[in-house]
N, C-alpha and C positions, 0 to 999 in steps of 0.2 A: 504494500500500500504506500500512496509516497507519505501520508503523514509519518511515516517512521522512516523514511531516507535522512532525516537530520537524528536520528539514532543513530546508524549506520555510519554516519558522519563521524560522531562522536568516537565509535569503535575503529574505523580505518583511522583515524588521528592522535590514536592513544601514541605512536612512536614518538612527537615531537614534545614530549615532555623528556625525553631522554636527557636532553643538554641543556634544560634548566637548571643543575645542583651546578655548572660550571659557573653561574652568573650569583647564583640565591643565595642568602646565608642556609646554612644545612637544616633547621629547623623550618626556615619557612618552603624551604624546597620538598621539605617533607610534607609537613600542610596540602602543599600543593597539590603532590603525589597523588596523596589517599582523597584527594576531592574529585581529581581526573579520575581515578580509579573505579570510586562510588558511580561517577557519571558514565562511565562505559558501564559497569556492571547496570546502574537500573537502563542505560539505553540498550542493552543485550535484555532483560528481563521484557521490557516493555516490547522487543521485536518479538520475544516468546508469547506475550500476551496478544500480540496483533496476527499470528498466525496459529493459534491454538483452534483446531477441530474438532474438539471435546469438550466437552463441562470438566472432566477431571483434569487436563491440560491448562485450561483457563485457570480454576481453580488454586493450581500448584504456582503459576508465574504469579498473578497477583498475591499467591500468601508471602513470594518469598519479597517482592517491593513492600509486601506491608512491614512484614520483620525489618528491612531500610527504613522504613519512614519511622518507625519507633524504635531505632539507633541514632537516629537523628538528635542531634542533645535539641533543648526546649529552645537555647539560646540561638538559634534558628531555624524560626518556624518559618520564615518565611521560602529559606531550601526546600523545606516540607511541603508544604504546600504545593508550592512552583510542580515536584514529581508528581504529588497527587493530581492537581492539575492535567498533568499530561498524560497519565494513567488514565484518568473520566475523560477522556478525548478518545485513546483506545477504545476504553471499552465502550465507548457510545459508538464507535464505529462497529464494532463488530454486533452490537445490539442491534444495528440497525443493516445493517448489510449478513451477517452472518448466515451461511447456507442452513444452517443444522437450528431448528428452532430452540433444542436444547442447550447450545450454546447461547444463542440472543436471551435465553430467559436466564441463564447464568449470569453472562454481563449483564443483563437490567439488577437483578439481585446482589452482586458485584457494587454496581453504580449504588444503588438506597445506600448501602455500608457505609460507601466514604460518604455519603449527604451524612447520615447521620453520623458521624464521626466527625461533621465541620469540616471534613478535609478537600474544602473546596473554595475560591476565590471568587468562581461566578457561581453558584448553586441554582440560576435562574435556566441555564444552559440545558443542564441536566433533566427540569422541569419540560423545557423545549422537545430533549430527547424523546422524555418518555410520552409525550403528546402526540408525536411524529408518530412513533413507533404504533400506537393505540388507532392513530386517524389509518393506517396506510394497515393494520391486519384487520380494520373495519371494511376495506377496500377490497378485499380478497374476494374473488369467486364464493370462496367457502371458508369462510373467517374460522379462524381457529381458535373458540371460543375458551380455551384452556389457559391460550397466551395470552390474547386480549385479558382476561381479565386478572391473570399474573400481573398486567401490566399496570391495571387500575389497584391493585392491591399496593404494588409497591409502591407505585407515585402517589396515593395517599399515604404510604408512611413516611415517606419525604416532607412530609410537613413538621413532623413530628421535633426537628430541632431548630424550631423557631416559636418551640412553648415555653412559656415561664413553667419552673421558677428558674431556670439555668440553659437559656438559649446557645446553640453554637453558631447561630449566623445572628447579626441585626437586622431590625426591620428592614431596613433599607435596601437589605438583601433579600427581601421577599418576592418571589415573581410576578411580575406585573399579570393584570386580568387578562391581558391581552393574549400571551402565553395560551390561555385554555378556551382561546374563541373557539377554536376549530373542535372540543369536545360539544359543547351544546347541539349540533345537530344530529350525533349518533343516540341522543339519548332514546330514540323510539325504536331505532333499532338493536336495541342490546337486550340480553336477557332479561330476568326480573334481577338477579343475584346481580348484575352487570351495572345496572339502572340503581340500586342500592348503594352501591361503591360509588358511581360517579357523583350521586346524589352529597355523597359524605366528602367530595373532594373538591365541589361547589360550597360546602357548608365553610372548606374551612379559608374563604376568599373572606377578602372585609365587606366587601357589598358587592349585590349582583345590579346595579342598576341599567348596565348599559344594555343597549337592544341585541347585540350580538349574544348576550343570552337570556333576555325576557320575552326575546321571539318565544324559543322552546320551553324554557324555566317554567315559565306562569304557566300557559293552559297546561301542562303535565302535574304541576304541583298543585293547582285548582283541584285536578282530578284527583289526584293521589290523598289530600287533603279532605275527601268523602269515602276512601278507600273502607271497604270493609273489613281489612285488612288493620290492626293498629299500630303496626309496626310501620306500615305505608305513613300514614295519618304522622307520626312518630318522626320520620325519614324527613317532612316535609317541613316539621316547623324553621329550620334553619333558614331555609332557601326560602321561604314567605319573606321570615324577619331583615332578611337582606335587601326584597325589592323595594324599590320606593313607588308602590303600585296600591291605589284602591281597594284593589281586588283579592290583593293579595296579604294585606293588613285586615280586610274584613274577614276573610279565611282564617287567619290565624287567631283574631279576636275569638273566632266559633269554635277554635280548639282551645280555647281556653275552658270552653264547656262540654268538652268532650263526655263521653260516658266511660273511657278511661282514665285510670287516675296518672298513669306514665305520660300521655301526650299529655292531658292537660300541664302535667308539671313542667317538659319540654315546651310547650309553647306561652307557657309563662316566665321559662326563662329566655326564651329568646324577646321577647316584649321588654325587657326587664332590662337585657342589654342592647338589643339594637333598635328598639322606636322610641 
Protein backbone atom coordinates (compact mmCIF):
# COMPACT_ATOMS: atom_id res chain seq x y z
CA UNK A 1 0.00 0.00 0.00
CA UNK A 2 1.92 3.35 -0.52
CA UNK A 3 0.76 4.67 2.97
CA UNK A 4 3.53 2.41 4.25
CA UNK A 5 6.38 3.39 1.52
CA UNK A 6 7.50 6.17 4.10
CA UNK A 7 7.95 2.94 6.54
CA UNK A 8 9.94 1.31 4.02
CA UNK A 9 11.72 4.48 3.96
CA UNK A 10 12.58 4.59 7.28
CA UNK A 11 13.84 0.68 7.04
CA UNK A 12 16.16 1.01 3.74
CA UNK A 13 17.75 4.22 5.64
CA UNK A 14 18.51 2.68 8.87
CA UNK A 15 22.42 2.49 7.21
CA UNK A 16 23.04 6.37 7.50
CA UNK A 17 23.17 6.50 11.08
CA UNK A 18 26.24 4.55 10.82
CA UNK A 19 28.72 7.67 10.96
CA UNK A 20 26.90 9.77 13.39
CA UNK A 21 29.02 8.50 16.62
CA UNK A 22 32.18 10.10 14.22
CA UNK A 23 30.52 13.69 14.72
CA UNK A 24 28.07 13.02 18.29
CA UNK A 25 29.37 13.14 21.73
CA UNK A 26 28.86 9.01 22.53
CA UNK A 27 25.90 9.51 24.66
CA UNK A 28 23.91 11.46 22.49
CA UNK A 29 24.99 9.34 19.41
CA UNK A 30 23.51 6.68 21.57
CA UNK A 31 20.03 8.55 22.15
CA UNK A 32 20.07 8.64 18.61
CA UNK A 33 20.73 5.16 17.82
CA UNK A 34 17.83 3.58 19.84
CA UNK A 35 15.34 6.31 18.53
CA UNK A 36 16.29 5.36 14.73
CA UNK A 37 16.05 1.84 15.95
CA UNK A 38 12.50 2.05 17.62
CA UNK A 39 11.52 3.87 14.35
CA UNK A 40 12.47 1.12 11.99
CA UNK A 41 11.35 -1.47 14.25
CA UNK A 42 7.57 0.20 14.65
CA UNK A 43 7.97 1.04 10.62
CA UNK A 44 8.71 -2.82 10.10
CA UNK A 45 5.66 -3.72 12.62
CA UNK A 46 3.38 -1.22 11.02
CA UNK A 47 4.35 -2.97 7.38
CA UNK A 48 3.23 -6.23 9.26
CA UNK A 49 0.15 -4.78 10.20
CA UNK A 50 -0.68 -3.30 6.64
CA UNK A 51 -0.26 -6.73 5.03
CA UNK A 52 -1.70 -9.13 7.71
CA UNK A 53 -4.59 -11.77 6.01
CA UNK A 54 -5.68 -12.82 9.35
CA UNK A 55 -7.32 -11.78 12.48
CA UNK A 56 -4.52 -13.74 14.36
CA UNK A 57 -1.70 -11.97 12.14
CA UNK A 58 -3.37 -8.47 12.71
CA UNK A 59 -3.74 -9.26 16.10
CA UNK A 60 0.14 -10.27 16.85
CA UNK A 61 1.62 -7.00 14.92
CA UNK A 62 -0.41 -4.47 16.75
CA UNK A 63 0.08 -6.23 20.23
CA UNK A 64 3.61 -6.02 19.65
CA UNK A 65 3.45 -1.74 18.63
CA UNK A 66 1.26 -1.66 21.71
CA UNK A 67 4.19 -3.30 24.09
CA UNK A 68 6.23 0.08 22.09
CA UNK A 69 3.94 2.54 22.86
CA UNK A 70 3.89 1.45 26.71
CA UNK A 71 7.84 1.47 26.70
CA UNK A 72 7.58 4.73 25.62
CA UNK A 73 8.47 6.78 29.02
CA UNK A 74 5.25 9.40 29.83
CA UNK A 75 7.96 12.13 29.21
CA UNK A 76 6.96 11.62 25.63
CA UNK A 77 3.79 11.27 24.88
CA UNK A 78 3.68 13.17 22.20
CA UNK A 79 6.27 10.11 20.29
CA UNK A 80 3.21 8.04 21.40
CA UNK A 81 0.92 9.36 20.10
CA UNK A 82 2.51 10.46 16.78
CA UNK A 83 2.81 5.98 16.30
CA UNK A 84 -0.55 5.42 17.45
CA UNK A 85 -1.56 7.82 15.09
CA UNK A 86 -0.08 6.03 12.38
CA UNK A 87 -1.04 2.61 13.56
CA UNK A 88 -5.21 4.10 13.29
CA UNK A 89 -4.22 5.18 9.69
CA UNK A 90 -3.28 1.28 9.04
CA UNK A 91 -5.61 -0.10 10.60
CA UNK A 92 -8.57 2.12 9.12
CA UNK A 93 -7.18 1.02 5.99
CA UNK A 94 -7.31 -2.37 6.15
CA UNK A 95 -10.82 -1.91 7.99
CA UNK A 96 -11.94 -0.49 5.05
CA UNK A 97 -10.24 -2.02 2.13
CA UNK A 98 -9.44 -5.60 3.68
CA UNK A 99 -10.52 -8.68 1.45
CA UNK A 100 -11.39 -11.10 4.53
CA UNK A 101 -14.36 -9.43 6.54
CA UNK A 102 -12.64 -11.13 9.58
CA UNK A 103 -9.90 -9.09 9.24
CA UNK A 104 -11.87 -5.56 8.65
CA UNK A 105 -13.93 -6.46 11.94
CA UNK A 106 -10.50 -7.04 13.65
CA UNK A 107 -9.04 -3.71 12.61
CA UNK A 108 -12.46 -1.92 13.59
CA UNK A 109 -12.11 -3.66 17.00
CA UNK A 110 -8.34 -2.84 16.97
CA UNK A 111 -9.39 0.94 16.20
CA UNK A 112 -12.25 1.34 19.48
CA UNK A 113 -8.99 0.17 21.80
CA UNK A 114 -6.78 2.84 20.85
CA UNK A 115 -10.08 5.57 20.81
CA UNK A 116 -10.45 4.35 24.14
CA UNK A 117 -7.12 4.32 25.23
CA UNK A 118 -6.86 8.29 24.19
CA UNK A 119 -4.21 7.12 21.87
CA UNK A 120 -5.29 9.28 19.34
CA UNK A 121 -4.80 13.02 18.05
CA UNK A 122 -7.73 13.22 15.72
CA UNK A 123 -10.38 10.65 17.26
CA UNK A 124 -12.89 12.44 14.93
CA UNK A 125 -11.20 10.56 11.86
CA UNK A 126 -11.67 7.26 13.32
CA UNK A 127 -15.41 8.25 13.91
CA UNK A 128 -15.24 9.19 9.93
CA UNK A 129 -13.80 5.50 9.41
CA UNK A 130 -16.35 3.67 11.03
CA UNK A 131 -19.32 5.66 9.31
CA UNK A 132 -17.79 4.91 5.99
CA UNK A 133 -17.40 1.50 6.69
CA UNK A 134 -21.23 1.06 8.20
CA UNK A 135 -22.62 3.42 4.81
CA UNK A 136 -20.68 1.22 2.20
CA UNK A 137 -21.65 -2.61 3.91
CA UNK A 138 -25.26 -0.94 3.80
CA UNK A 139 -24.57 -0.69 0.00
CA UNK A 140 -23.83 -4.37 -0.49
CA UNK A 141 -26.17 -6.41 -2.61
CA UNK A 142 -26.42 -8.54 0.45
CA UNK A 143 -25.38 -6.59 3.46
CA UNK A 144 -23.63 -8.46 5.82
CA UNK A 145 -25.72 -7.84 8.68
CA UNK A 146 -23.16 -9.51 11.32
CA UNK A 147 -20.48 -6.76 10.35
CA UNK A 148 -22.60 -3.82 9.93
CA UNK A 149 -23.73 -4.17 13.08
CA UNK A 150 -20.18 -5.09 14.78
CA UNK A 151 -19.61 -1.91 13.29
CA UNK A 152 -22.47 0.02 15.12
CA UNK A 153 -21.55 -1.77 18.39
CA UNK A 154 -18.08 -0.51 18.20
CA UNK A 155 -18.48 3.14 17.15
CA UNK A 156 -20.85 3.56 19.87
CA UNK A 157 -18.23 2.54 22.20
CA UNK A 158 -16.18 5.18 20.91
CA UNK A 159 -17.97 7.47 22.78
CA UNK A 160 -17.22 6.10 25.79
CA UNK A 161 -13.81 8.30 26.59
CA UNK A 162 -15.21 11.45 26.24
CA UNK A 163 -17.47 10.65 29.74
CA UNK A 164 -16.91 12.27 32.95
CA UNK A 165 -15.69 11.67 35.41
CA UNK A 166 -12.08 11.19 33.61
CA UNK A 167 -12.24 11.81 29.98
CA UNK A 168 -9.29 10.99 27.51
CA UNK A 169 -10.09 13.39 24.65
CA UNK A 170 -11.61 17.20 25.36
CA UNK A 171 -14.75 18.21 24.12
CA UNK A 172 -13.28 19.81 21.57
CA UNK A 173 -12.30 16.78 20.21
CA UNK A 174 -15.68 15.49 19.98
CA UNK A 175 -16.92 14.68 16.27
CA UNK A 176 -18.72 17.09 14.77
CA UNK A 177 -22.62 16.14 13.65
CA UNK A 178 -21.71 16.40 10.43
CA UNK A 179 -19.58 13.07 10.72
CA UNK A 180 -22.84 10.96 11.01
CA UNK A 181 -25.18 12.69 8.29
CA UNK A 182 -24.71 9.84 6.17
CA UNK A 183 -26.14 7.38 9.02
CA UNK A 184 -29.80 8.89 9.23
CA UNK A 185 -30.90 7.55 6.08
CA UNK A 186 -30.02 3.79 6.74
CA UNK A 187 -32.12 3.93 9.76
CA UNK A 188 -35.25 2.19 7.98
CA UNK A 189 -33.31 -0.17 6.43
CA UNK A 190 -31.55 -1.94 9.36
CA UNK A 191 -32.71 -4.55 11.58
CA UNK A 192 -34.73 -3.96 14.74
CA UNK A 193 -31.35 -4.91 16.82
CA UNK A 194 -29.49 -2.54 14.14
CA UNK A 195 -32.18 0.42 14.45
CA UNK A 196 -31.47 0.16 18.49
CA UNK A 197 -27.78 0.71 18.25
CA UNK A 198 -27.80 3.44 15.89
CA UNK A 199 -30.68 4.97 17.95
CA UNK A 200 -28.05 4.99 21.15
CA UNK A 201 -25.38 6.40 18.89
CA UNK A 202 -27.74 9.58 17.95
CA UNK A 203 -28.42 9.62 21.80
CA UNK A 204 -25.02 10.30 22.41
CA UNK A 205 -24.61 13.70 19.98
CA UNK A 206 -25.58 17.05 21.99
CA UNK A 207 -28.53 17.91 19.77
CA UNK A 208 -30.00 16.49 16.74
CA UNK A 209 -31.51 19.80 15.39
CA UNK A 210 -30.28 19.86 11.84
CA UNK A 211 -32.50 18.50 8.88
CA UNK A 212 -29.99 16.16 7.66
CA UNK A 213 -31.20 14.07 10.60
CA UNK A 214 -34.84 15.33 11.51
CA UNK A 215 -35.68 14.30 7.90
CA UNK A 216 -35.52 10.54 9.35
CA UNK A 217 -35.06 11.13 13.36
CA UNK A 218 -38.78 12.57 13.92
CA UNK A 219 -41.31 10.47 11.88
CA UNK A 220 -39.22 7.20 13.08
CA UNK A 221 -39.11 8.34 16.75
CA UNK A 222 -42.82 9.69 16.59
CA UNK A 223 -43.48 6.01 15.68
CA UNK A 224 -41.23 4.20 17.98
CA UNK A 225 -42.57 6.76 20.74
CA UNK A 226 -46.21 4.66 20.55
CA UNK A 227 -44.37 1.55 20.02
CA UNK A 228 -45.90 -1.39 21.94
CA UNK A 229 -42.86 -2.38 22.44
CA UNK A 230 -41.38 -0.36 25.96
CA UNK A 231 -38.14 -0.74 25.30
CA UNK A 232 -38.83 1.12 21.77
CA UNK A 233 -40.92 3.87 23.72
CA UNK A 234 -37.52 3.69 26.17
CA UNK A 235 -34.94 3.94 22.92
CA UNK A 236 -36.68 7.12 21.87
CA UNK A 237 -36.71 9.60 24.63
CA UNK A 238 -33.04 10.61 23.95
CA UNK A 239 -33.41 11.47 20.32
CA UNK A 240 -37.02 13.47 21.12
CA UNK A 241 -35.07 15.46 23.92
CA UNK A 242 -32.55 16.46 21.34
CA UNK A 243 -34.83 17.90 18.54
CA UNK A 244 -35.88 21.24 18.80
CA UNK A 245 -39.26 20.16 17.16
CA UNK A 246 -43.01 20.56 18.36
CA UNK A 247 -43.74 17.29 17.61
CA UNK A 248 -41.26 15.96 19.14
CA UNK A 249 -41.23 17.63 22.62
CA UNK A 250 -45.19 16.92 22.74
CA UNK A 251 -44.19 13.17 22.22
CA UNK A 252 -41.85 13.16 24.97
CA UNK A 253 -44.07 15.24 27.37
CA UNK A 254 -46.75 11.98 26.65
CA UNK A 255 -43.97 9.60 27.99
CA UNK A 256 -43.76 11.22 30.77
CA UNK A 257 -47.11 9.49 31.35
CA UNK A 258 -46.33 6.49 30.18
CA UNK A 259 -47.84 3.21 31.75
CA UNK A 260 -44.33 2.37 32.34
CA UNK A 261 -42.42 3.40 35.19
CA UNK A 262 -38.68 2.87 33.15
CA UNK A 263 -39.76 5.21 30.16
CA UNK A 264 -41.46 7.48 32.09
CA UNK A 265 -38.23 7.93 34.25
CA UNK A 266 -36.12 8.02 30.96
CA UNK A 267 -38.19 10.64 29.54
CA UNK A 268 -38.17 12.76 32.60
CA UNK A 269 -34.70 12.70 32.60
CA UNK A 270 -34.05 13.67 29.34
CA UNK A 271 -36.70 16.96 29.93
CA UNK A 272 -34.60 17.49 32.96
CA UNK A 273 -31.41 17.93 30.98
CA UNK A 274 -32.20 18.98 27.41
CA UNK A 275 -35.60 21.21 27.31
Amino acid sequence: MSSISKYQRDIDNMGQFASLSHYLPFKQAIRLAGKRVQTVMVAKLLHAVSHATTSRQLNRAVNKIQERLWSIHTSQSTERLRIADQLIDVLSTQMLFAPSPDVRMTAASLLRMLIQMGLSSQPGNTFATFVTAIVRASKLAKPNEQERYTYLTLLFECFWPFRDPHPAFSRQQFPSNAIFYPLAPLLNTLTHEEQEMLLAIFSELPRLDESEFTDYLLPFALQWSQHSDSQCRRSVCGILARMAHEQSREALRRLTRDSEATVRARACNAIQHFL
